[in-house]
Residue, then its C-alpha position, 0 to 999 in steps of 0.5 A: x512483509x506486506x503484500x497485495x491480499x489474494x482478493x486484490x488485484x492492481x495495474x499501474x499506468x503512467x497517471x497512476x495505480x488502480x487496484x480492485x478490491x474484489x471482495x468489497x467490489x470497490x476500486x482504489x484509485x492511487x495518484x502518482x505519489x501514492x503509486x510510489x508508495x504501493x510500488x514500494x511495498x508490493x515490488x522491493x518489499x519496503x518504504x525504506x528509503x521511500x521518504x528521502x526519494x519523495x521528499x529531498x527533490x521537491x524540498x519537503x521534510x522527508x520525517x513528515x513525508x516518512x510519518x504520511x506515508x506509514x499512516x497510508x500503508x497502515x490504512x491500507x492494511x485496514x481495509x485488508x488491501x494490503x496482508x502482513x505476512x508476518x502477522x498470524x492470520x485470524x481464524x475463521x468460522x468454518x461455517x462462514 
């Protein structure tokens, strides 16, 4: 399951989602559609579904928008946006 990592923080209005990475000191700023996305996993746990609502009422073809949106929450996984909670966590130095 992905959830927000600890040292991120995000408030959704009606243009979109911002979400501040308070480690890095950086602010992500996610449009509509992507707002979707981060509501989907931080919300009901999951993009399941999430293709067909996106595409099926503006025509497009819901694999294409599938593959977009999993390289989007790869991404933000990445950056250490999102945590995997099924992902063993990577030891650290106790001197760092």
């Amino acid at each position: 399951m992905l959830i927000p990592a600890p040292h991120v923080h995000h408030a959704t209005g009606r243009s979109g989602t911002a979400v501040l990475d308070i480690r890095r000191g950086t602010w992500l700023m996610l449009d509509q559609d992507a707002s979707k996305i981060w509501h989907a996993v931080t919300v009901r746990g999951g993009t399941t579904g999430l293709a067909d609502e996106i595409a099926v009422p503006t025509g497009q073809d819901p694999q294409a928008i599938g593959d977009q949106i999993t390289v989007f929450v790869d991404e933000l996984v990445v950056t250490g946006v999102l945590v995997d909670t099924a992902r063993r966590a990577r030891r650290r130095r106790w001197w760092r």
